[in-house]
N, C-alpha and C positions, 0 to 999 in steps of 0.2 A: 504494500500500500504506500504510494508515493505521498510521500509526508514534509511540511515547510514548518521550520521551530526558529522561532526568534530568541534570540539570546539576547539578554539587556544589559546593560552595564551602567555603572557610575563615575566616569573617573575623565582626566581631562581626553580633550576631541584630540585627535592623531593631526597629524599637518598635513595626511592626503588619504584620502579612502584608502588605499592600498598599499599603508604603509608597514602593516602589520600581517601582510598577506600568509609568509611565511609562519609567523606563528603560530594562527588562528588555521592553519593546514595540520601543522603537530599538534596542537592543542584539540581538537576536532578527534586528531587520529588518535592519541590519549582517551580519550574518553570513549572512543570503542573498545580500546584494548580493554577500558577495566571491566566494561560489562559485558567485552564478546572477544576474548583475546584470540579465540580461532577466528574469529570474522578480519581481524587487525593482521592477523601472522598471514593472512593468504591476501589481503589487499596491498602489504609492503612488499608481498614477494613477486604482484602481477605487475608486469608492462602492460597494461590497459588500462582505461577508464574504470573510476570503481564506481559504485553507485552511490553518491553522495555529490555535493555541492558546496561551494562557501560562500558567499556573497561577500563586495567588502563593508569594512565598518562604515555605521552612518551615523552622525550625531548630531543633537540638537543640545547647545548647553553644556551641561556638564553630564548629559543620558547619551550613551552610545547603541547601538545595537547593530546588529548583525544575525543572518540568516544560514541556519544550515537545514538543505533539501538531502533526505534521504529518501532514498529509492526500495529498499528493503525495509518492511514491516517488523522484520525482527528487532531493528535498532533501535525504532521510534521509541517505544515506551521505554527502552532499558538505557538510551543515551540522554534520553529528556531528563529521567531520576540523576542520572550519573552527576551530568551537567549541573542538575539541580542544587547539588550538594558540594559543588567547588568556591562557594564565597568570595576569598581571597585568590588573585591572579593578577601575573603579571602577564603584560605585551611589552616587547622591547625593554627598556628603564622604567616603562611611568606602572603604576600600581592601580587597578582596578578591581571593582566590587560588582559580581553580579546580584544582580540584585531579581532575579527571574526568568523563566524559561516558557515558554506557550506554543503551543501547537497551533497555526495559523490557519493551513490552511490541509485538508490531505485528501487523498481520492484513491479508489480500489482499481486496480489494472480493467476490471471489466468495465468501470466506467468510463475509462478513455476512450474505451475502444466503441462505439457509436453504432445502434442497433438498426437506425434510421440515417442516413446521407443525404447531406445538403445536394439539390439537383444545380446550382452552380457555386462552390465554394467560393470565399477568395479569404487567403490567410492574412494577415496584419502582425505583423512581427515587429517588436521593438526590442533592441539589442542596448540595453543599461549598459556594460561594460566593454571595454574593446572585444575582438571577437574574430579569431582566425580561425584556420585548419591548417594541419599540416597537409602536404601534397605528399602521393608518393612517388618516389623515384631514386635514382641513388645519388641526389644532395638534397640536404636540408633546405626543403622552400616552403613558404608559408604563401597561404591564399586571403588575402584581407577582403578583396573587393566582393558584395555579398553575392549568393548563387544558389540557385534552388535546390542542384545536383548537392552543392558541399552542405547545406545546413539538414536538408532532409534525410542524406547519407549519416551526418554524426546522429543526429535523435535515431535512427535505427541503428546505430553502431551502438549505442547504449543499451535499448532495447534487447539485441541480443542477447548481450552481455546477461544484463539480469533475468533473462529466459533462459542462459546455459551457463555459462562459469559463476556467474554470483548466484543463481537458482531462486531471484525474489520476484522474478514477475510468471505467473503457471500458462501462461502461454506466447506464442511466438505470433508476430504479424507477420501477412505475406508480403515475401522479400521479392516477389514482383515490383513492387510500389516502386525504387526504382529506376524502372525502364520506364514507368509510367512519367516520373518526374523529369525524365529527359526528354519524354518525346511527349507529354502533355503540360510541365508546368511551367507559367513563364515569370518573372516580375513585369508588374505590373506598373509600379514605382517604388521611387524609397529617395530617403533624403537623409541625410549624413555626414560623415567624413570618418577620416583617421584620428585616432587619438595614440600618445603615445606613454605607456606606464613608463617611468624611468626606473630603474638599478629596482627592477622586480627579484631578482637574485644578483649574486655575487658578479655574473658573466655578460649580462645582457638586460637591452630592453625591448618591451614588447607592443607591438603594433599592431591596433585591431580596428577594426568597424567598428562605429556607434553611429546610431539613428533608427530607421524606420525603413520598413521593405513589405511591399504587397506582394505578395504570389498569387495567380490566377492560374485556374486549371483550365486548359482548355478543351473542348469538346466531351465533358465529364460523362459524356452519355455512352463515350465508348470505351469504359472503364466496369469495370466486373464490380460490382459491390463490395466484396473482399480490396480491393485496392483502394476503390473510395473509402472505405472505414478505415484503413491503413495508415489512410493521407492524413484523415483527422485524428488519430490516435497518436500518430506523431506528431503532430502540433503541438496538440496539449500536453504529452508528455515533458514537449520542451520546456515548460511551463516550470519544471521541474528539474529536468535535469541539464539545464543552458546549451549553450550552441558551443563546437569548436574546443580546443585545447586549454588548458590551463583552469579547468573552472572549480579546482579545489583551491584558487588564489585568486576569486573573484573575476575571473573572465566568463566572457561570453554570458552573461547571468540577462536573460529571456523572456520575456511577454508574448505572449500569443494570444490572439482573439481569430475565431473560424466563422465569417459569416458566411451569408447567402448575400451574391451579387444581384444586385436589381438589376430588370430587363437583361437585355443582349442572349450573346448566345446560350 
């Protein structure tokens, strides 16, 4: 059951959302180990995406908070108490107090997956944090500019994941979806630019998208229901588990809205 848990804090504001990225990534992964230490020993040992998310810190004052999306049900309740119980903590030198933890917002795998399909989608995507993907090939290159292929391929790269090696979603969507998104889904607009985090770690900094992006499906009519439900279940999952790389240090962190286009095709 994909699950969003605010974590609140009291202590002074950071000097940039993502300046305690690192942290709040170990800190995060702490608080699995104490209540799931085999969930913790096999997510440090994968090269993959684990099911979880971080958002960065946001503050108003002298109240901080911050967002952790998990994707397994098993965590929810036992890293909510964990968390619950940490009072005192540092980020970086400065000293903060949580002060509370809530469950925001959360939804059951069958619910994303949509029983009834909109007869002409179009998705609304807003991308909070910068927001890349890696390419493959044999040198490191990164895709900033947005793409229906690269955001709908990572929310089904996840997807998998937690249908086979993390074992928290009980069924698989079909990996048709896509071909469908290559040869049916297009942008429709989006407005934006580049954002750049600086000294995200010790070696580098990171370059993503931020703004808005429509995607439009085209000719929805000649798409199998199973692929239509597909489209929309990975939307919303994205909801959850952000677009792109890095989003256990606040990247790629996602909004999706799936309506129905008026008129046209």
């Amino acid at each position: 059951m994909p699950a969003k848990l605010r974590v609140q804090l009291v202590g002074p504001p950071p000097a940039h959302a993502f300046q305690y990225a690192n942290e709040l990534r170990a800190l995060v992964y702490v608080w699995i180990g104490r209540c799931r230490p085999e969930r913790a020993s096999a997510f440090h040992g994968a090269n993959a995406p684990k099911p979880y998310a971080i958002s960065p810190v946001q503050s108003e004052g002298d109240r901080c908070w911050f967002q952790v999306s998990l994707l397994d049900d098993r965590l929810v309740g036992p890293v909510t108490e964990v968390a619950a119980r940490e009072g005192k903590l540092r980020l970086g030198q400065e000293p903060y107090t949580l002060v509370g933890v809530q469950v925001r917002e959360e939804v059951t795998w069958e619910e994303l997956l949509p029983t009834e399909v909109r007869a002409r989608p179009r998705f609304r995507v807003r991308l909070l944090t910068p927001t890349a993907q890696h390419v493959p090939g044999p040198h490191r290159k990164v895709a900033v500019v947005p793409s229906a292929e690269n955001y709908f391929a990572s929310w089904l790269n996840r997807w998998k994941l937690c249908a086979g090696q993390w074992e928290c979603a009980p069924f698989a969507v079909d990996e048709s979806v896509l071909g469908a998104v290559e040869s049916n889904v297009v942008i429709a607009g989006f407005k934006g630019g580049t954002e750049v985090v600086r000294n995200l770690d010790a070696r580098r900094q990171f370059l993503g998208f931020v703004g808005e992006v429509e995607f439009e499906v085209l000719r929805p009519q000649s798409l199998s229901h199973g692929v239509r439900a597909s489209l929309e279940a990975l939307g919303w999952l994205a909801n959850y588990c952000g677009t792109g790389v890095e989003t256990m240090r606040g990247m790629g962190q996602t909004e999706v809205r799936i309506e129905e286009k008026a008129g046209g095709r």
